[in-house]
C-alpha positions as CSV (number, residue, x, y, z in Angstrom):
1,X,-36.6,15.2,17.3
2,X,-33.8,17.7,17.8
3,X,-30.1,16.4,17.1
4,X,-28.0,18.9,19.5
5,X,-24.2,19.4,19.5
6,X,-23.3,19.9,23.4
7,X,-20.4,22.8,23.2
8,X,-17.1,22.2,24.7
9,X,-14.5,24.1,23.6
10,X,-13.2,22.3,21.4
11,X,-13.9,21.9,17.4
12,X,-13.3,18.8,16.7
13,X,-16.4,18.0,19.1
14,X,-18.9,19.0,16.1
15,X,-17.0,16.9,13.9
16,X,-17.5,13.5,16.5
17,X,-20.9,12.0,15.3
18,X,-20.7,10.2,18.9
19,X,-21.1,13.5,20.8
20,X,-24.7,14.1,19.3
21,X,-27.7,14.2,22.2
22,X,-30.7,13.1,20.4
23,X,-33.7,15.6,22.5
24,X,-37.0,15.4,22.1
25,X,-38.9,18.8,21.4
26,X,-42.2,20.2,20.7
27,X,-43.9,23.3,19.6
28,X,-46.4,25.0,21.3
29,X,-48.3,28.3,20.9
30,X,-50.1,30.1,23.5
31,X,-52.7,33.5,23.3
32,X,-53.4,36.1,25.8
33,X,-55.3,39.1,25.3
34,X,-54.5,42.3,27.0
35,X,-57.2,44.9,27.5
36,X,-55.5,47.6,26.0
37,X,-54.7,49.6,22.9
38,X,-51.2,48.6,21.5
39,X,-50.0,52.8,21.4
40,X,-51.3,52.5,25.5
41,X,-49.5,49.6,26.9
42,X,-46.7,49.5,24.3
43,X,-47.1,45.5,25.3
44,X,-44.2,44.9,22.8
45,X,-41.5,47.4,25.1
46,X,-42.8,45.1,28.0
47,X,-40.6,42.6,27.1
48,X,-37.5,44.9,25.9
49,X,-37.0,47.2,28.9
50,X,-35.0,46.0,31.7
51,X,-37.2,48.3,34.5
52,X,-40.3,47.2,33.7
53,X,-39.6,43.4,33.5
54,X,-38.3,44.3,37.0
55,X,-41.6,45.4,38.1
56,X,-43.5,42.6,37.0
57,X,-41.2,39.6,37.7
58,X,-40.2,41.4,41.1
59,X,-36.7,40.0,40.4
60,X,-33.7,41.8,39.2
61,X,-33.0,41.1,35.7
62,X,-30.4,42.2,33.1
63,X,-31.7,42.8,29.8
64,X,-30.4,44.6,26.3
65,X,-33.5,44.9,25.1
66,X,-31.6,45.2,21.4
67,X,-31.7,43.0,18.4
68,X,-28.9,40.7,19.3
69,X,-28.9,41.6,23.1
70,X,-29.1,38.9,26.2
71,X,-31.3,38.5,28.9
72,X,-31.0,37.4,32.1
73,X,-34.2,36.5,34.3
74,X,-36.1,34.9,37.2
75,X,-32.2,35.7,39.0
76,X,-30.3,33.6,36.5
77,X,-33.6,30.9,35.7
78,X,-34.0,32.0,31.9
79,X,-31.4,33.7,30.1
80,X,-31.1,33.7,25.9
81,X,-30.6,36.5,23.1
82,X,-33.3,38.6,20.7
83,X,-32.8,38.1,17.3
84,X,-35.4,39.7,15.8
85,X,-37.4,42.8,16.9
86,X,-39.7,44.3,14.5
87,X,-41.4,47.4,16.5
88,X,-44.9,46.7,17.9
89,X,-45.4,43.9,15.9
90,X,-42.9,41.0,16.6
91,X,-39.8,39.8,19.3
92,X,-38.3,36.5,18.1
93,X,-35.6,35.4,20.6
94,X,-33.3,32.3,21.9
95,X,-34.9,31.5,25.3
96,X,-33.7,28.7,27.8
97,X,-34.2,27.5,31.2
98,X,-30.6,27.4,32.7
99,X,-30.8,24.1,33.3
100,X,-31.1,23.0,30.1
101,X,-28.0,21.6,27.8
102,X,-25.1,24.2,27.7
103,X,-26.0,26.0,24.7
104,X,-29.0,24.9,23.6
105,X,-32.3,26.9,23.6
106,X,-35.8,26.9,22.0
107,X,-37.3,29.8,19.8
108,X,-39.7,32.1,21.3
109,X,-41.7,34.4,18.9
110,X,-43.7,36.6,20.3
111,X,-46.6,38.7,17.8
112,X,-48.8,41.5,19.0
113,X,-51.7,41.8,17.1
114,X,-53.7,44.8,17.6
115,X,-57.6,43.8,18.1
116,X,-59.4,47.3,18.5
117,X,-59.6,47.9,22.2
118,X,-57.2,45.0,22.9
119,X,-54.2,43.5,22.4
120,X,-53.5,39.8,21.3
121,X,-50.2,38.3,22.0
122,X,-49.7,35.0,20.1
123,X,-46.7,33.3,21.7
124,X,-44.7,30.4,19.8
125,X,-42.2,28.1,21.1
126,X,-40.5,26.3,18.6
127,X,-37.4,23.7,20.2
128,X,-38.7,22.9,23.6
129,X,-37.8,19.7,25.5
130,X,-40.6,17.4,25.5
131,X,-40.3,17.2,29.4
132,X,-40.2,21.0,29.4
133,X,-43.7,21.8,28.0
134,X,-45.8,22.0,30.9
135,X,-43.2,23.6,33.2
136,X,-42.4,26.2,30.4
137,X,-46.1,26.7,29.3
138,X,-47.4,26.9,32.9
139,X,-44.2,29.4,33.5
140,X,-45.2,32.3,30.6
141,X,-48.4,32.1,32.1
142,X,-47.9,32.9,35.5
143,X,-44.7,34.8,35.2
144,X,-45.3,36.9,32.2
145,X,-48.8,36.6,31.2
146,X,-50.2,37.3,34.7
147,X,-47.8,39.0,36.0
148,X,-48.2,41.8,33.6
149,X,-51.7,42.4,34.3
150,X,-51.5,42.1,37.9
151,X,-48.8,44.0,37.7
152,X,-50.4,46.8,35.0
153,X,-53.8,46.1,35.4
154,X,-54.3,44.9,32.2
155,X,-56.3,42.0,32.9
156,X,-59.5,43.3,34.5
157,X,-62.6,45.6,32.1
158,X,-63.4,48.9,34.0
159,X,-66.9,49.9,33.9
């Protein structure tokens, strides 16, 4: 259970215990491999770089793929911030659907774990609406997870 603080403008609104909207949340985790070598795909720069999102979502998108810089996807559907970005190894971000509460998102980690001839990607959402799960959970796997294969051919074992 997630006590959130809708913003307003205004500071005395954190200050009214009346204002609080008790939400539900969950955490999830999902895993995908990628049939790849990390140093190949650069899986991790898949999710930074404005272009190549574009190519997979088949969407225009704004993204600063910088610690601290927004995104803006699936024209306007998801939006948040990155707040941590460790190179090849790690993206934590704020992620939200846009309709959501005004200023409230879940935590999205996202860890690439390199597997020999694969890559793992062990994604964790920490914050989500209860009535979100299965629409966000069903939405990383057939807008990101799929996508990027399809997209990269990433998904299928050449003989």
């Amino acid at each position: 259970m997630f006590w959130f603080l809708p913003q307003t403008g205004s500071s005395t609104t954190a200050n009214a215990p009346n204002t609080a909207v008790k939400i539900s949340t969950v955490t999830f985790s999902l895993k995908e491999t990628f049939l790849t070598l990390p140093e190949e795909l650069e899986l991790y720069m898949v999710f930074l770089n404005q272009e190549v999102i574009q190519a997979f979502t088949r969407i225009a998108a704004f993204v600063d793929g910088c610690s601290c810089g927004k995104f803006q996807l699936m024209e306007g559907n998801v939006h948040g911030q990155f707040a941590e970005l460790i190179p090849d190894k790690k993206i934590v971000m704020k992620w939200r659907f846009s309709s959501w509460p005004a200023g409230y998102a879940s935590t999205v980690t996202l860890n690439f774990v390199d597997r020999g001839n694969e890559t793992e990607l062990i994604m964790e959402a920490k914050g989500v609406p209860s009535s979100e799960e299965k629409r966000m959970k069903e939405g990383w796997q057939r807008y990101y997870f799929e996508a990027i294969k399809q997209t990269f051919g990433y998904g299928a074992r050449l003989c």
